[in-house]
C-alpha positions as CSV (number, residue, x, y, z in Angstrom):
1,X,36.7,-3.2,123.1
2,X,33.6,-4.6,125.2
3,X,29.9,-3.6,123.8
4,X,29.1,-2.1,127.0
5,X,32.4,0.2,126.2
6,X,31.2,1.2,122.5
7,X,28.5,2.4,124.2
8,X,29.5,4.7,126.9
9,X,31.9,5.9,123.8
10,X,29.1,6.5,121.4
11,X,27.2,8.4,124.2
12,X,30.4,10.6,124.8
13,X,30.5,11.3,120.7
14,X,26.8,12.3,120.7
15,X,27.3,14.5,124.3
16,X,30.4,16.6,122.3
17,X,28.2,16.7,119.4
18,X,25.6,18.4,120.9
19,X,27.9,20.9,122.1
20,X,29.4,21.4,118.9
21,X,25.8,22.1,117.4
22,X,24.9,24.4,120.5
23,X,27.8,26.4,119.6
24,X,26.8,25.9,115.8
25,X,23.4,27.1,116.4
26,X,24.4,30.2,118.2
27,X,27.4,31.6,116.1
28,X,25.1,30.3,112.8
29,X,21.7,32.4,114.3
30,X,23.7,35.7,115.2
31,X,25.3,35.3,111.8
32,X,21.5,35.8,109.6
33,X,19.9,37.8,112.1
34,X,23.2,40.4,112.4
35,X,22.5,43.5,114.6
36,X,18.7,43.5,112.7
37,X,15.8,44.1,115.7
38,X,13.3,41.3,115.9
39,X,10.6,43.7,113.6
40,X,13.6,43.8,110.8
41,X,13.7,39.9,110.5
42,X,12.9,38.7,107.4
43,X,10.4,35.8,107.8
44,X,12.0,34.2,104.9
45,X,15.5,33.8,103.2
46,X,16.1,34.4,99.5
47,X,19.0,33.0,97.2
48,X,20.8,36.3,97.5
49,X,20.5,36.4,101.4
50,X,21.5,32.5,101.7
51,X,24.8,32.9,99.7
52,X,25.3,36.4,101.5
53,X,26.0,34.4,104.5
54,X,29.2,32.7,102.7
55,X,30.7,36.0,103.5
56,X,30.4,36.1,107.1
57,X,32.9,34.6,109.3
58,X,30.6,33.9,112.1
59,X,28.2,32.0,109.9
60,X,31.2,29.7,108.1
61,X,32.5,29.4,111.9
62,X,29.1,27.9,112.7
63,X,29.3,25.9,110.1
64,X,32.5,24.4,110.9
65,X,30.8,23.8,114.2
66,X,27.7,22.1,112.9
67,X,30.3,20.0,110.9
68,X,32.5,18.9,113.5
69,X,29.0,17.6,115.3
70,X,27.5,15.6,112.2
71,X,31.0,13.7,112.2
72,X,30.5,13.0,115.9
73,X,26.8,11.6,115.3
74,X,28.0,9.8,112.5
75,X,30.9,8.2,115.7
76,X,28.3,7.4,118.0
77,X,25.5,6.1,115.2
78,X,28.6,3.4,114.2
79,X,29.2,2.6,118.0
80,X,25.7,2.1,119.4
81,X,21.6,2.2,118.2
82,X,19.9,5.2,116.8
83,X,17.3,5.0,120.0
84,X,20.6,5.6,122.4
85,X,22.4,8.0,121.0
86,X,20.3,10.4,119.3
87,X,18.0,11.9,121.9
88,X,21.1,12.7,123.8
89,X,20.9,16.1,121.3
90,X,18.4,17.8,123.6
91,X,21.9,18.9,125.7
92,X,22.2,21.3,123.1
93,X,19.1,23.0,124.3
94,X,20.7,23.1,127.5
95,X,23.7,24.6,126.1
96,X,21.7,27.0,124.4
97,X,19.8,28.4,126.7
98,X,22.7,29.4,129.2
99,X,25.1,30.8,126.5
100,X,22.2,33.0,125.1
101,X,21.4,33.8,128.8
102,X,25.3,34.8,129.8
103,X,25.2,36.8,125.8
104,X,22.2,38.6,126.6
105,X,22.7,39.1,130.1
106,X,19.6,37.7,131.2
107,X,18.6,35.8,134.2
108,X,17.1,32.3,134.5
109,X,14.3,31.8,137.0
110,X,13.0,29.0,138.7
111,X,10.5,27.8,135.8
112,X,13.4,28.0,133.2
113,X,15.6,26.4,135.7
114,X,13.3,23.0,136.6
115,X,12.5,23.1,133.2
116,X,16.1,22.3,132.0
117,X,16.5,19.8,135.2
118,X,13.8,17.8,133.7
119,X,14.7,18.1,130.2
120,X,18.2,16.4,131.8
121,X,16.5,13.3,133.5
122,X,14.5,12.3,131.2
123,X,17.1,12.4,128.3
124,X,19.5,10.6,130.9
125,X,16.5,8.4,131.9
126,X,15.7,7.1,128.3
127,X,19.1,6.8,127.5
128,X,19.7,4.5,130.4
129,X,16.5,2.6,129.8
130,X,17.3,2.1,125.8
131,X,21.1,1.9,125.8
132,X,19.9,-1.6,128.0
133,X,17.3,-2.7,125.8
134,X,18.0,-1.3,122.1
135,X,19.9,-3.7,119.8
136,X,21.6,-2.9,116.0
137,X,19.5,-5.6,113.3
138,X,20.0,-6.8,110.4
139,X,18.8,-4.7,107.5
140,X,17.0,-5.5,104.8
141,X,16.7,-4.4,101.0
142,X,12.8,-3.9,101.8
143,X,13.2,-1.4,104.8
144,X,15.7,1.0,103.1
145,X,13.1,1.4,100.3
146,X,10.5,2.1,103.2
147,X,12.5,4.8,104.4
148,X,13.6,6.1,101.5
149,X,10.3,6.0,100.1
150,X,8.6,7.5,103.6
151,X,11.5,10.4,102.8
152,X,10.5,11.2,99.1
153,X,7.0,11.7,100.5
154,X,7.4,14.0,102.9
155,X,9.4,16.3,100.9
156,X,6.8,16.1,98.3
157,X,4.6,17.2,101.1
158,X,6.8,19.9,102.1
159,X,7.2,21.1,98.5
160,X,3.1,21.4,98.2
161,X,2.6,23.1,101.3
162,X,5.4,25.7,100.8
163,X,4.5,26.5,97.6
164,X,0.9,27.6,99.1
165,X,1.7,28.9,102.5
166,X,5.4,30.3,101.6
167,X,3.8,33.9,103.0
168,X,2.6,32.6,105.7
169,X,5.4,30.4,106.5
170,X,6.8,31.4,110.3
171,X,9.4,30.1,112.6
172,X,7.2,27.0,113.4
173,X,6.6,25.7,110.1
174,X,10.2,25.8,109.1
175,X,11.6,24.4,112.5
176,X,8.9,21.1,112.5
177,X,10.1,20.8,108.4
178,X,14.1,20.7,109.3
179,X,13.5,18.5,112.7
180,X,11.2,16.1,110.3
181,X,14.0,16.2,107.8
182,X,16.8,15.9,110.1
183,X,15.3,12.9,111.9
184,X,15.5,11.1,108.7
185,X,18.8,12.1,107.9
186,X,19.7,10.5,111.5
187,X,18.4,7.1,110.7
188,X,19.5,7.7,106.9
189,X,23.0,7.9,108.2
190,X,22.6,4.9,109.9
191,X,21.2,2.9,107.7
192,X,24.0,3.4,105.1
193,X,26.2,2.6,108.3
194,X,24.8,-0.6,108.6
195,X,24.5,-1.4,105.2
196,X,28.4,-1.0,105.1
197,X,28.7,-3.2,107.9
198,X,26.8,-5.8,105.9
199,X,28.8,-5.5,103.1
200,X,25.8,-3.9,100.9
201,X,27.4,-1.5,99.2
202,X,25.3,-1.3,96.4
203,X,22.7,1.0,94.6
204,X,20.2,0.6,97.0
205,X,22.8,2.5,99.7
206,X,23.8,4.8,97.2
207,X,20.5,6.2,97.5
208,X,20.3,5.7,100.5
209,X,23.3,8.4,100.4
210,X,21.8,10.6,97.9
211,X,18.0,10.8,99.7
212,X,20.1,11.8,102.9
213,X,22.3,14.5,101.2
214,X,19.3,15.8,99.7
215,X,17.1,15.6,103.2
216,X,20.6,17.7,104.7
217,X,20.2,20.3,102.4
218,X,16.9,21.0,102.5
219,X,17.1,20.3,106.6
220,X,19.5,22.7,106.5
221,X,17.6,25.7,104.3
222,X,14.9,24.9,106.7
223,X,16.9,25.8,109.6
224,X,18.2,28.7,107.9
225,X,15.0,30.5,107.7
226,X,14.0,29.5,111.3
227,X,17.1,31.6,112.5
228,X,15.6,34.8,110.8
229,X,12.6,34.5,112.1
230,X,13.3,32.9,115.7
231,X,15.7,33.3,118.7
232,X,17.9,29.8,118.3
233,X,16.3,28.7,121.7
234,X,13.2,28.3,120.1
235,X,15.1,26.6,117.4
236,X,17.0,24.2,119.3
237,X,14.0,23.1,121.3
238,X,12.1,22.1,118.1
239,X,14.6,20.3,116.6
240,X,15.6,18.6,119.9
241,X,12.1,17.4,120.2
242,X,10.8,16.5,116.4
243,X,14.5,15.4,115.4
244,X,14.5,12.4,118.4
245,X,10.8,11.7,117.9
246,X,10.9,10.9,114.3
247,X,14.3,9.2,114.2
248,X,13.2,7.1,117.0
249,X,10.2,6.4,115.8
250,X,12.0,4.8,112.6
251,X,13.9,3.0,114.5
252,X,11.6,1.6,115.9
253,X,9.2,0.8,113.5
254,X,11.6,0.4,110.7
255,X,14.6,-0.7,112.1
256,X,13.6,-3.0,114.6
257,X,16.1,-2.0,117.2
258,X,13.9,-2.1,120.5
259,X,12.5,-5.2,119.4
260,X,14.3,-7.3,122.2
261,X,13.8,-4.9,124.9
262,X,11.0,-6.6,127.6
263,X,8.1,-4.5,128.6
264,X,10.0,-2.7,132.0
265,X,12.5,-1.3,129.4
266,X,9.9,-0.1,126.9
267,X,7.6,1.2,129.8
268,X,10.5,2.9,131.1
269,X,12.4,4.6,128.3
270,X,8.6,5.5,126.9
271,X,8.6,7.5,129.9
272,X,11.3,9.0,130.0
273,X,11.2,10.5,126.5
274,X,7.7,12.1,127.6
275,X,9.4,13.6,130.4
276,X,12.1,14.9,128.4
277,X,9.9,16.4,126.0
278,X,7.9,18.3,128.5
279,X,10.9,19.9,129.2
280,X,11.9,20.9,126.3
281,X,8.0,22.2,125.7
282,X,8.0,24.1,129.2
283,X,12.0,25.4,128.5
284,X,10.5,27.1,125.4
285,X,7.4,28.5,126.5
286,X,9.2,29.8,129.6
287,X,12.9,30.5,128.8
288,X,13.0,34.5,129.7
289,X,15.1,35.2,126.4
290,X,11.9,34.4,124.5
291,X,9.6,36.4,126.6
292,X,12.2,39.5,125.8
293,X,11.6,39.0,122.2
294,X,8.5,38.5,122.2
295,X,7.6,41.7,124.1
C-alpha cells in the first residue's frame, strides 16, 4: 500500500478511536457518578468504590469502549507518526459535548458552537501540516531510557504531591495527572512499536512495556477520580489538550520525528495546534453543560 495511503488509514483508525473513547468517556462517567447530584460527588475514589464499578454494566460497557479505541491508536501509531495521529483525539471532545448536550437536553450557543468549529480546524490544520512534514526514525537504546526515565520521574512526582495534597486534590489535579500520564503511554506505545519494527525485542522494550502498563493504570485511576468529581466534558477537554501536548512534545524532542519538516511546515502545524487548543480552552470554559453544574 503507498505511504501516502497508510496515512489517510492511520488518521481514519485514530478518527474511530476517538469515537470509541467519546462513547467510553460518557458511559464510563455516568457509571461513577450514578444518579448522585454534583454536591454528593465524592472528590476522591477509594478501593471499595473503584472495584464497585466492576459491577456495573455501564461502566464495563465503557470499558469495552475505551478498549476498542486503545487498539485503534495502537493501528494508527503503527501506520503513521505520533505528531499525525494523536492530536486527532480532541474529536472526542466534539463527540462529547453534543452527546452530553442531546442527554441532558441542553442547548449549544454560539460561543460553544465557534468554539468547537475552531477546535476542528486547527486539529485538521496540524494534522495536514504534520502528516506532510513528520517522519518515523530510527530509535535508539539511549532515547527509550530518556523516556522511560522522564516517566519514572513524574510518577515519583505524582506520588509526592498526592500524598500531601490527596484532600485537596480536585477535578484539575487528577485530569493534568492522567493526560501527563496518558501522553506518555502514547509515545510509550510507539516506541515499543518501533522497537518491534527494528527487530529490538529485548529487555530494554520490555520495559518499555511494563513503564507503559504501569503509566495505563495509574492514567486510568486518575481518570477515574476526575469523573466523580467532574462532568466528562471537562474531562475530555483536559485530556485532549495535555495528552497531544506532551506526546507531541516527545516526539518531538525525543523521537525526532519533525526533524525533516522545513520551517513553513513547523510554522504551520505550530499554529495550528495553538488554535486547536484555544478551542478546546474556550469549549470548556463555555460549554453550557458546565455552566449547569456549576450553578
Amino acid at each position: 500500500m503507498p505511504f501516502e495511503d497508510l496515512r489517510l488509514l492511520a488518521i481514519a483508525f485514530a478518527v474511530l478511536g476517538a469515537v470509541f473513547l467519546s462513547l467510553g468517556a460518557q458511559f464510563q462517567n455516568d457509571a461513577v457518578t450514578g444518579s448522585s447530584s454534583s454536591a454528593d460527588k465524592p472528590k476522591a475514589l477509594g478501593i471499595r468504590q473503584l472495584a464497585s464499578l466492576l459491577a456495573r454494566p455501564r461502566w464495563l460497557m465503557g470499558t469495552v469502549f475505551l478498549g476498542l479505541a486503545i487498539l485503534l491508536q495502537l493501528s494508527a501509531l503503527a501506520l503513521a507518526p505520533l505528531i499525525v495521529v494523536q492530536p486527532i483525539g480532541a474529536i472526542a471532545l466534539i463527540i462529547t459535548s453534543f452527546l452530553n448536550a442531546r442527554i441532558h437536553k441542553i442547548k449549544l450557543d454560539v460561543r460553544t458552537l465557534g468554539s468547537i468549529l475552531l477546535t476542528m480546524v486547527g486539529v485538521g490544520s496540524f494534522v495536514a501540516f504534520a502528516s506532510q512534514g513528520a517522519k518515523d526514525q530510527l530509535l535508539t537504546d539511549r532515547q527509550l531510557l530518556l523516556i522511560v526515565g522522564a516517566l519514572v520521574g513524574l510518577i515519583t512526582l505524582f506520588a509526592l504531591l498526592f500524598l500531601f495534597t490527596k484532600k485537596s486534590a480536585g477535578p484539575l489535579h487528577y485530569i493534568f495527572g492522567a493526560g501527563v500520564l496518558y501522553g506518555f503511554v502514547a509515545s510509550l506505545a510507539k516506541v515499543v512499536l518501533l522497537r518491534i519494527r527494528q527487530g529490538d525485542f529485548e529487555w530494554l522494550t520490555l520495559l518499555a512495556v511494563f513503564a507503559l502498563v504501569g503509566a495505563t493504570v495509574l492514567g486510568g485511576w486518575f481518570v477515574q477520580n476526575a469523573y466523580a468529581s467532574g462532568p466528562p466534558d471537562l474531562v475530555i477537554a483536559g485530556l485532549t489538550v495535555v495528552d497531544p501536548a506532551v506526546a507531541i512534545g516527545i516526539a518531538i524532542i525525543f523521537l525526532g520525528e519533525a526533524q525533516q519538516a522545513d520551517p513553513i511546515q513547523i510554522i504551520g502545524f505550530s499554529l495550528s495546534g495553538i488554535v486547536a487548543i484555544t478551542g478546546v480552552l474556550l469549549l470548556s470554559k463555555f460549554h453550557p453543560q458546565l455552566d449547569k453544574q456549576k450553578a
